[in-house]
C-alpha positions in Angstrom: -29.5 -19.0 38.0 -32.6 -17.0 37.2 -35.9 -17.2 39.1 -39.3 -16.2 39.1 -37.8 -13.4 41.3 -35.0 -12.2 39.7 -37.0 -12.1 36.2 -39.5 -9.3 38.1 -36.2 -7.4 38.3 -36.9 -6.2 34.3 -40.4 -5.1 35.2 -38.5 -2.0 37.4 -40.8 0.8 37.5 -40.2 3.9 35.1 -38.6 6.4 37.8 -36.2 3.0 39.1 -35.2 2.2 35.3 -34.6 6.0 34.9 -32.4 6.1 37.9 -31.1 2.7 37.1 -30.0 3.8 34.2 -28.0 7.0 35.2 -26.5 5.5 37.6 -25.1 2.1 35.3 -24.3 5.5 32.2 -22.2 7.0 34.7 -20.4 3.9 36.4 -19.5 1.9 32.9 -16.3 3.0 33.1 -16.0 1.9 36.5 -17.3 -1.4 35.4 -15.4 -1.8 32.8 -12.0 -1.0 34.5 -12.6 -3.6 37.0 -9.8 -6.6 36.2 -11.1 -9.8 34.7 -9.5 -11.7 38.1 -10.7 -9.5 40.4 -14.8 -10.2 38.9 -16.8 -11.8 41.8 -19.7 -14.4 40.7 -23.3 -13.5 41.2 -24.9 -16.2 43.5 -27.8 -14.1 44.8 -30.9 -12.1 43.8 -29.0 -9.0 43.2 -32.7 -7.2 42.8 -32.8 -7.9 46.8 -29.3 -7.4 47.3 -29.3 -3.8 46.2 -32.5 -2.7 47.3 -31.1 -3.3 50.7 -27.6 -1.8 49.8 -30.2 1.5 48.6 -31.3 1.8 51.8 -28.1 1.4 53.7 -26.7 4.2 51.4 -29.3 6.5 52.9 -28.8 5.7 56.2 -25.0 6.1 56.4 -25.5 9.4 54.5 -28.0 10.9 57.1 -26.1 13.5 59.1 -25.0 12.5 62.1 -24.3 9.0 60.6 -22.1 10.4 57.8 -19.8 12.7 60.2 -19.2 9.9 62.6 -17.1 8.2 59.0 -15.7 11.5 58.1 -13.4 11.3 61.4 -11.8 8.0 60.0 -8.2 9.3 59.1 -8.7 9.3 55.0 -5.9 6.9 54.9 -8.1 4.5 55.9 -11.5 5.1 54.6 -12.5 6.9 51.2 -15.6 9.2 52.5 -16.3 9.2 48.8 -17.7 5.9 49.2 -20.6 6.7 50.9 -22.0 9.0 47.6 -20.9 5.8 45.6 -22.6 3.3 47.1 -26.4 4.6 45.8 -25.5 4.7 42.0 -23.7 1.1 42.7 -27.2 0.0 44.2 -28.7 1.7 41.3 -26.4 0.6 38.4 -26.5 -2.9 39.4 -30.3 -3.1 39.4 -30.2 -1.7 35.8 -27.7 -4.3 34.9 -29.8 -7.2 36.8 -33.1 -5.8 34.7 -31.3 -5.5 31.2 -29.8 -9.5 31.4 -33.6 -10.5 32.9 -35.2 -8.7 30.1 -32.9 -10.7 27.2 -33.2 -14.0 28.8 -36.9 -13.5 29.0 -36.7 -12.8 25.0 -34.7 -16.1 25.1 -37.1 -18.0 26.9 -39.1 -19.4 24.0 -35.7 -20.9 22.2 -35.8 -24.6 21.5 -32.7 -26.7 22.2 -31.8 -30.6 20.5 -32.6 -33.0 22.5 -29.2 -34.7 23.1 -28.1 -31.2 24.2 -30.5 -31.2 27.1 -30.2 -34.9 27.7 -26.1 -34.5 28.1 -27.0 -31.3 29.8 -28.9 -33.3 32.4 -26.7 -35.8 33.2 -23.8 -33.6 33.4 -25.5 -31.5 35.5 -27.1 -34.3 37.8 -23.6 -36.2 38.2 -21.9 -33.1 39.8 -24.5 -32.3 41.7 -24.5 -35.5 43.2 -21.1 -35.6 44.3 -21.0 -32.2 45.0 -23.5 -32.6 47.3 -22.1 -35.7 49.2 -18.6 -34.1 49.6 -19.4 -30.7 50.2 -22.9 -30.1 51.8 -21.5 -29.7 55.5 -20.5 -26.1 54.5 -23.5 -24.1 54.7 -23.2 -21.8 51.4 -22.4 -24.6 50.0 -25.1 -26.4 50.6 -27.1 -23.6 50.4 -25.7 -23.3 46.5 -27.0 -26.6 45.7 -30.2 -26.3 46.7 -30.3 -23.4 44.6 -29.4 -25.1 42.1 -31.2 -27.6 42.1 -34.0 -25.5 42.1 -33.7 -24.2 38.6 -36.0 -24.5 36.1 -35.5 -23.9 32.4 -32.6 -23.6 29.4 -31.2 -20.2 30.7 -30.9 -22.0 34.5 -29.9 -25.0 32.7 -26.8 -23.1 31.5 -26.1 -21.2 34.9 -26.0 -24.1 36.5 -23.3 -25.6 34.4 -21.6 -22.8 35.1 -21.8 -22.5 38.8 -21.0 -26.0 39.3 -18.0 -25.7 36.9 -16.8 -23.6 38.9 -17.5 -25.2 42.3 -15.3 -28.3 40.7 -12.6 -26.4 40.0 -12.6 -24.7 43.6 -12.9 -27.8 45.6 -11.1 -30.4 43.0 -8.1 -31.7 45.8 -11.2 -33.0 47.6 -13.4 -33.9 45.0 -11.0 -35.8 43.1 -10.3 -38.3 46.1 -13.7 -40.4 45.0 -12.8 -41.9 41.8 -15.6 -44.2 41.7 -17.9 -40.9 41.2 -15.7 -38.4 40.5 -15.2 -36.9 36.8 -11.9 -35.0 36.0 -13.3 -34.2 32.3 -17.2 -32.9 34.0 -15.9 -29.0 34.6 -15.0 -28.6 31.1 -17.9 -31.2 29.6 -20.3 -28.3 31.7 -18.6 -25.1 30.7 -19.1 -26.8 27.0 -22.7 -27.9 27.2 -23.4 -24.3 28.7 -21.8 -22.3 25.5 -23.6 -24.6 23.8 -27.2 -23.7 25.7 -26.3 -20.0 25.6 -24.9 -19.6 22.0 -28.4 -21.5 21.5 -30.4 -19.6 23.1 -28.8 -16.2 21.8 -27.1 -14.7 24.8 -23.3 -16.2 24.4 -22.1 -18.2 26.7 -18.5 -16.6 27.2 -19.0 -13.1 28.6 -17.1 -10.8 26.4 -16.4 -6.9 27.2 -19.5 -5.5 27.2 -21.8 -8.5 27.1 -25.0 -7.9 29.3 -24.0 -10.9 31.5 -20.2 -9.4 32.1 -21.5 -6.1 32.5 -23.7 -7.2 35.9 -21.1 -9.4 37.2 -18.7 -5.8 37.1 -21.9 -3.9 38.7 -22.3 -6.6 40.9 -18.6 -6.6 42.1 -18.5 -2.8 42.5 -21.5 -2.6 44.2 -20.3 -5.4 46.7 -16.7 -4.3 47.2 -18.5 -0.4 48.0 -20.9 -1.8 50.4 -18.4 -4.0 52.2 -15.8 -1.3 52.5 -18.2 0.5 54.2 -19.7 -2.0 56.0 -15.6 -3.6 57.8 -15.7 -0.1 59.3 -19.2 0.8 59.9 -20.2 -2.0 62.3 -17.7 -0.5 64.8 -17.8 2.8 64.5 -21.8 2.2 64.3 -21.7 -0.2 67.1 -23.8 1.6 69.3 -26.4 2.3 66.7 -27.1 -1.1 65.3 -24.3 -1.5 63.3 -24.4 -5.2 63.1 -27.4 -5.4 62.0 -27.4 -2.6 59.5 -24.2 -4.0 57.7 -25.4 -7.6 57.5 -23.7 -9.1 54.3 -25.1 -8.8 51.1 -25.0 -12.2 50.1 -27.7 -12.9 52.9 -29.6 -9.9 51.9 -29.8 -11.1 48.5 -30.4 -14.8 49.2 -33.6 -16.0 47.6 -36.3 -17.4 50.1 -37.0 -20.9 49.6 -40.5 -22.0 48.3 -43.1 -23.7 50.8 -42.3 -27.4 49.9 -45.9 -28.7 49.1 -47.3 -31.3 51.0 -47.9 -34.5 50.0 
C-alpha cells in the first residue's frame, strides 16, 4: 500500500537518485536471479527501511567494527556482505522511487463504478473477518490497520493483494466460520486488483522486469543482506549495542500511525 510517505520516496534528491541508481544498475542481475519462491512481500516503507539499513552499513564498515566480523570463520559469514549491504540500501530506494513515481502518473486514472463498488465490498468482507480471527497476532493486526488506512485506486489494488495473500496463509483457520467466510474472496481480490492495475496502467501481475517485481527483488536482497548480518552481529556486537543497532527492518520501516483527530 502506498502512502503519503512512501510517495515522497520519488522526490529523492539528485546525489540519492544518482547513487540510487548505481547501485539498482549494478545489482539487476542480482535482482533478477533471485527465484520467484524465494520473493518476500513488501509490507513496510521501504524509504525508512533502507535509510536505516544505510546507516547500519556504515557503522558495521567502520574499522574496528568490521575486523571484529572478519574473525568469523568464512564458512559461516560472507565478509562480502558488509560492502553489499550499502548498494542494497541504495538500490532498493531507487526501485521504491521509480514504482512511487508511475503510480503517481497513475493517480489521475478513472475506474467504473462497479469495479470500485465490488472492489469495496471485497475488500471490506475480508477485512472483517480477517480482523476478528486474526488480530491477536500483532503484525497481523498491525497489517490491517495498515490497510485499512489506504486511500486511493493504487491502495485499492494493494490491498486486494495483501489480503489475498493473508487468506491464503491463514485459510485452515479462516475457513472454520462459514457463516462469514468466503472460499472464492482470495481469487475474487487478486481479480478485482488486475483489474484496478491493468486500469490504471501499471499491470497487476508482476512480470520480469516490471517496476513493481523489480522492488520486491531489491526489497528481498536488501533484507536477506541486512539480516545475515544482523543473526551474527548482535552477538559478536553485544557489547557495543548490538541489539539495538540490528533491530529488524520491518520495525524500522513500519509507518507511524497518524494522530487520530479528535472529535
Amino acid at each position: 500500500m502506498v502512502t503519503e510517505t512512501e510517495n515522497s520516496e520519488s522526490t529523492l534528491g539528485p546525489e540519492q537518485l544518482q547513487s540510487g541508481k548505481a547501485a539498482f544498475e549494478m545489482l539487476l542481475p542480482r535482482y533478477r536471479a533471485v527465484l520467484a519462491h524465494m520473493l518476500l512481500p513488501v509490507r513496510v516503507d521501504v524509504l525508512r527501511a533502507a535509510l536505516f539499513a544505510l546507516g547500519v552499513a556504515q557503522k558495521v564498515n567502520e574499522p574496528q567494527r568490521r575486523v571484529l566480523f572478519a574473525k568469523l570463520p568464512s564458512d559461516l559469514f560472507d565478509i562480502t556482505l558488509l560492502d553489499l549491504l550499502e548498494p542494497a540500501a541504495r538500490g532498493a530506494m531507487y526501485a521504491r522511487a521509480e514504482v512511487a513515481t508511475a503510480e503517481a502518473l497513475a493517480s489521475e486514472a478513472k475506474l467504473p463504478a462497479a469495479t470500485v463498488q465490488e472492489a469495496l465490498q471485497v475488500r471490506e468482507r475480508m477485512l472483517r473477518v480477517a480482523g476478528y480471527h486474526l488480530s491477536d497476532d500483532e503484525e497481523i493486526s498491525k497489517l490491517i490497520a495498515n490497510i485499512r488506512a489506504g486511500t486511493g485506486y493504487t491502495d485499492l489494488a494493494e490491498d486486494l493483494w495483501r489480503l489475498s495473500q493473508l487468506y491464503r496463509d491463514h485459510a485452515a483457520l479462516l475457513s472454520r466460520d462459514p457463516s462469514h467466510y468466503n472460499a472464492a474472496d482470495p481469487d475474487a481480490a487478486e481479480r478485482i486488483a488486475k483489474t484496478i492495475q491493468d486500469e490504471l496502467g501499471i499491470g497487476g501481475v508482476p512480470k520480469r522486469n516490471d517496476q513493481r517485481d523489480i522492488l520486491e527483488r531489491a526489497w528481498t536482497v536488501l533484507l536477506t543482506t541486512y539480516e545475515s548480518i544482523a543473526k551474527p552481529g548482535r552477538w559478536l556486537l553485544a557489547d557495543d549495542g548490538g541489539e539495538q543497532l540490528f533491530i529488524s527492518l520491518h520495525a524500522a520501516g513500519r509507518r507511524p500511525q497518524k494522530p487520530r483527530k479528535e472529535k
